[in-house]
C-alpha positions as CSV (number, residue, x, y, z in Angstrom):
1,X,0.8,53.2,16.0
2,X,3.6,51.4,13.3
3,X,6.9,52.1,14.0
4,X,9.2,51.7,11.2
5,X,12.6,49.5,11.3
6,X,15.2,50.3,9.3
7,X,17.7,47.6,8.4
8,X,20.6,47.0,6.4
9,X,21.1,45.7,3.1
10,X,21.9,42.3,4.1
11,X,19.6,42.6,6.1
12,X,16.9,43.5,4.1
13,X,18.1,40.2,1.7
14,X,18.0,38.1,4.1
15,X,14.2,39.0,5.3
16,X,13.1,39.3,1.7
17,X,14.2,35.8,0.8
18,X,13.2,34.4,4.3
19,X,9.6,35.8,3.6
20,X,9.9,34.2,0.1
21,X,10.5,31.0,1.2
22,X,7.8,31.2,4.1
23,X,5.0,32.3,1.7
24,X,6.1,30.1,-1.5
25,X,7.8,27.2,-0.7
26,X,5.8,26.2,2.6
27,X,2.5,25.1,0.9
28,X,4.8,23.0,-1.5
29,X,6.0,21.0,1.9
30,X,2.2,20.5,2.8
31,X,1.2,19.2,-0.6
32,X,3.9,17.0,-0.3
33,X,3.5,15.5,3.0
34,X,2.8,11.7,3.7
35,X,-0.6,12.0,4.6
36,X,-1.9,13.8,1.6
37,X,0.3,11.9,-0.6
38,X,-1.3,8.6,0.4
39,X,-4.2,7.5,-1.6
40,X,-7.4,8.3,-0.3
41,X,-10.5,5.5,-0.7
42,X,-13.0,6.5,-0.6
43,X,-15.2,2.7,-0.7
44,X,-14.8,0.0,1.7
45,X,-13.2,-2.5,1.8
46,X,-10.2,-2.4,-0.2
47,X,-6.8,-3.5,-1.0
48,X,-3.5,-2.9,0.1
49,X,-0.4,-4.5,1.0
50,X,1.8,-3.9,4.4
51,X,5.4,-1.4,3.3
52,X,7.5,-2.2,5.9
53,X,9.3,-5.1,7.1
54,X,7.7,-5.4,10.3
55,X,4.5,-4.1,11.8
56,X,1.9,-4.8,14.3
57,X,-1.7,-5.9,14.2
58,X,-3.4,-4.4,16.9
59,X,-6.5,-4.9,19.0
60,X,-8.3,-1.2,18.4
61,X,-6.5,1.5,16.5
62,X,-4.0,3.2,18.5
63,X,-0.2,2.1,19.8
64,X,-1.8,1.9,23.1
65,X,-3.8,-1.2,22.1
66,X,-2.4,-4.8,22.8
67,X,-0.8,-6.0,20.0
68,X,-2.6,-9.6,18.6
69,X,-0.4,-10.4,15.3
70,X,3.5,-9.1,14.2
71,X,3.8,-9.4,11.0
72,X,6.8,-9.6,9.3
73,X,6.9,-9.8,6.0
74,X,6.8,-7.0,3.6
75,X,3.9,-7.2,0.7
76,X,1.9,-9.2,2.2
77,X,-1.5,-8.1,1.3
78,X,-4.8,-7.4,3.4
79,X,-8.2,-6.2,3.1
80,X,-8.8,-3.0,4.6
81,X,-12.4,-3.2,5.9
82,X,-12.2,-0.1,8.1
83,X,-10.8,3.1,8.8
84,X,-10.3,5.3,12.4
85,X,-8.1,8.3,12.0
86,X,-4.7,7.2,11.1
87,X,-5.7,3.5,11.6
88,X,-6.7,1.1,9.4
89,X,-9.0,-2.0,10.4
90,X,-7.9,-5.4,8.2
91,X,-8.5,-8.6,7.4
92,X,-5.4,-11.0,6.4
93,X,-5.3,-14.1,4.5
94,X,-6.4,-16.3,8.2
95,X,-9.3,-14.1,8.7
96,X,-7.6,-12.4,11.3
97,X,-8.8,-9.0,12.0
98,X,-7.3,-6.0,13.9
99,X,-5.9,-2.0,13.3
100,X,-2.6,-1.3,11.7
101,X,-1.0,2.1,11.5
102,X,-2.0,3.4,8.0
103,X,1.6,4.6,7.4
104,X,2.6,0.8,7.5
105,X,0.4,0.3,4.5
106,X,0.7,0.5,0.9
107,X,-1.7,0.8,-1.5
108,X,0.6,-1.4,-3.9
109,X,-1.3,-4.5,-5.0
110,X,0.1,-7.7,-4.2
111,X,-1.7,-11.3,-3.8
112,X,-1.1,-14.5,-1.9
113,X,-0.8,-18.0,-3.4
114,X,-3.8,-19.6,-2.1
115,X,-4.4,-22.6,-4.4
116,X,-3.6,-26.4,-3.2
117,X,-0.1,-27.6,-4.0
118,X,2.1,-25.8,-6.3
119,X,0.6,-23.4,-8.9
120,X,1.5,-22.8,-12.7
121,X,2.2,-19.5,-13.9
122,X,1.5,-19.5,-17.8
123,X,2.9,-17.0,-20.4
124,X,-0.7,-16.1,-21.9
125,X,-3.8,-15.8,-19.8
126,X,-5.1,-18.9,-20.3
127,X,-4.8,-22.4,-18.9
128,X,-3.9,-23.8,-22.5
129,X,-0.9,-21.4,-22.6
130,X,2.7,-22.8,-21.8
131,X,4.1,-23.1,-18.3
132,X,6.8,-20.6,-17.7
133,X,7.0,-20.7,-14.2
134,X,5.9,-22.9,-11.1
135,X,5.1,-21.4,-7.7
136,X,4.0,-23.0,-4.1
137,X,1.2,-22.2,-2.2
138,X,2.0,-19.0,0.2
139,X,4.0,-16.9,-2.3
140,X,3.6,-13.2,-2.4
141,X,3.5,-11.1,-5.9
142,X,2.7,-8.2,-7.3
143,X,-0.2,-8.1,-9.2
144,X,-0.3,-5.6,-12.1
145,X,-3.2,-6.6,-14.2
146,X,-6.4,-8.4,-14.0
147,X,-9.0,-9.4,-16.9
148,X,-11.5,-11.7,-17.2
149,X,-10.1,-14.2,-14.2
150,X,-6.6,-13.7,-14.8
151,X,-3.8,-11.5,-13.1
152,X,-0.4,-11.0,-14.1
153,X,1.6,-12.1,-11.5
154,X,5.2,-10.7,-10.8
155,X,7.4,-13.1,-8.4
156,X,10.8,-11.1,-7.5
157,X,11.4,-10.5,-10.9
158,X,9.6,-13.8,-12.4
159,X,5.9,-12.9,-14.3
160,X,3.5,-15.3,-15.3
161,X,-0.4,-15.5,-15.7
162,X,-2.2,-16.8,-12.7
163,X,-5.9,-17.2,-12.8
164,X,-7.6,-14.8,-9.9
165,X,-9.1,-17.8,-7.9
166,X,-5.7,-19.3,-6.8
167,X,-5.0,-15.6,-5.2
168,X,-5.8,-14.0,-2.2
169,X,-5.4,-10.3,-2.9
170,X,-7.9,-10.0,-5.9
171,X,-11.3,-10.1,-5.6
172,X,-13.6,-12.2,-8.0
173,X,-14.1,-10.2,-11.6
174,X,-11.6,-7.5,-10.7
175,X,-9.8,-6.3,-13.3
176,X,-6.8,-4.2,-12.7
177,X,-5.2,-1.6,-15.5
């Protein structure tokens, strides 16, 4: 049996718009959400690069494992060879491996310096090119294009050509759009 409510105006409104918002608006909050924002890969291993300024390597992929490595610095990037739920299993530049949260990740490219000594940045991708730019061994960037061996590379502000060898971040042949 359906029993009828009557309600007032106002009332009426207020349901109307509530109902509108429930039936409209909600999918537009699970679209948007974090986890089907992120990029999905679906190939292992890949790239990415740790978002925030501190975060914790971990010995299997929940909090509740020890942690083995705190990392704090921002960009630095890591191979992600494996995946468990929200977890991702990496590799960093040591050859360190262990589970960080996935919403501790980016997928923003970034490389390591890995070279011997200090490395030259060039204006054109070639090693005949002018110097522009000088940078030690253990400097993050971002990386925002790779062809044929050679990745621009973006230093806080300061972009150069760096052939993909002296990087840790790139793998060989990649080329990046």
């Amino acid at each position: 049996m359906m029993v009828r409510v009557f309600q007032s105006g106002k009332r009426k409104l207020f349901c109307a718009v509530a109902q509108f918002f429930i039936f409209c608006l909600c999918p537009v909050f699970f679209i948007m959400s974090p986890l089907s924002a992120a990029v999905i890969h679906t190939t292992l291993p890949y790239w990415a690069s740790i978002s925030a300024s501190e975060a914790f390597m971990r010995s299997g992929p929940g909090a509740n494992y020890p942690a083995i490595w705190h990392y704090q610095r921002p960009d630095l990037p890591v191979k992600v060879v494996a995946r468990h739920e929200n977890w991702r299993k990496v590799e960093d530049i040591d050859g360190a491996t262990g589970w960080i949260a996935s919403a501790l990740l980016s997928d923003r490219r970034t490389a390591i310096l890995n070279g011997v000594g200090i490395q030259n940045l060039y204006a054109e991708p070639s090693a005949t090119a002018s110097v522009i730019w000088r940078a030690e061994n253990g400097v993050i960037g971002r990386v925002s294009k790779c062809r044929e061996n050679w990745c621009l590379f973006n230093i806080r502000g300061q972009t150069g050509y760096i052939n993909s060898r002296n990087l840790w971040g790139v793998d060989p042949n990649e080329e990046i759009k």
